[in-house]
C-alpha positions as semicolon CSV with decimal commas, in nm:
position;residue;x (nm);y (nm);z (nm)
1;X;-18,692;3,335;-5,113
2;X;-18,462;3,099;-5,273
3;X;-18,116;3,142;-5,134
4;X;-17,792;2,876;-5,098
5;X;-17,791;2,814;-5,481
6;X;-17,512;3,010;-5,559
7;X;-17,193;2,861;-5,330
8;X;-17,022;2,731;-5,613
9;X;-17,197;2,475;-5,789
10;X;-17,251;2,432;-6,119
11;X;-17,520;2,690;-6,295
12;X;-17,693;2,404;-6,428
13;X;-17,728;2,281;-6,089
14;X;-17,818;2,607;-5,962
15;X;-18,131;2,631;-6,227
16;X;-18,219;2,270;-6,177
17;X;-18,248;2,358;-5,799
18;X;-18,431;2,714;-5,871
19;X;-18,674;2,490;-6,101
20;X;-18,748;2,252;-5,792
21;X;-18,811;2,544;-5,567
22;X;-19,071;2,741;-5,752
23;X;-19,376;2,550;-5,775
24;X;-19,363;2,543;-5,381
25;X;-19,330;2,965;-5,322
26;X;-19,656;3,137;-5,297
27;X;-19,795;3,253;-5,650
28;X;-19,938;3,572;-5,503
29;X;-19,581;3,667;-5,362
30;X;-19,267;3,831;-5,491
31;X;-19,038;3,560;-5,577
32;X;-18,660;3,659;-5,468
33;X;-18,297;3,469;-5,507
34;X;-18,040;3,579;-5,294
35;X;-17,729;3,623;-5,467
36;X;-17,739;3,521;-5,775
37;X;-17,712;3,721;-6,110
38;X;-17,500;3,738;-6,375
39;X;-17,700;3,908;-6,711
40;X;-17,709;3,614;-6,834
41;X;-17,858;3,443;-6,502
42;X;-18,077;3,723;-6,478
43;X;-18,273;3,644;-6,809
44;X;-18,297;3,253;-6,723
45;X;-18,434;3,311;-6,332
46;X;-18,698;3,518;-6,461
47;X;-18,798;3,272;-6,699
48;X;-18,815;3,025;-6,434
49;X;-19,035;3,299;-6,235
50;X;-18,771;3,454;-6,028
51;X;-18,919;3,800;-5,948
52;X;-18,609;4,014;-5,759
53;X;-18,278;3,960;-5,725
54;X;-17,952;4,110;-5,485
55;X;-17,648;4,086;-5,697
56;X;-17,303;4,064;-5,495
């Protein structure tokens, strides 16, 4: 899970800090990021390899 990326910093930081995170989560496993998604979010987390998402 990646989660604390979405407290109010900028969305490039937030992807910057999504990007870090990624290569360290298991490949075989669901990939999820609390709170985050806007549309437009949505589309650029799941290029970065974000699998699930809970949208507040």
């Amino acid at each position: 899970a990646i989660g604390g990326v979405s407290v109010g910093e900028p969305e490039p930081e937030m992807m910057k800090a999504v990007e870090y995170t990624e290569p360290f989560l298991p490949a075989d496993k669901a990939r999820y990021a609390m709170g985050l998604g806007t549309p437009a979010q949505l589309v650029e987390l799941v290029a970065r390899g974000v699998d699930m998402f809970d949208c507040v």
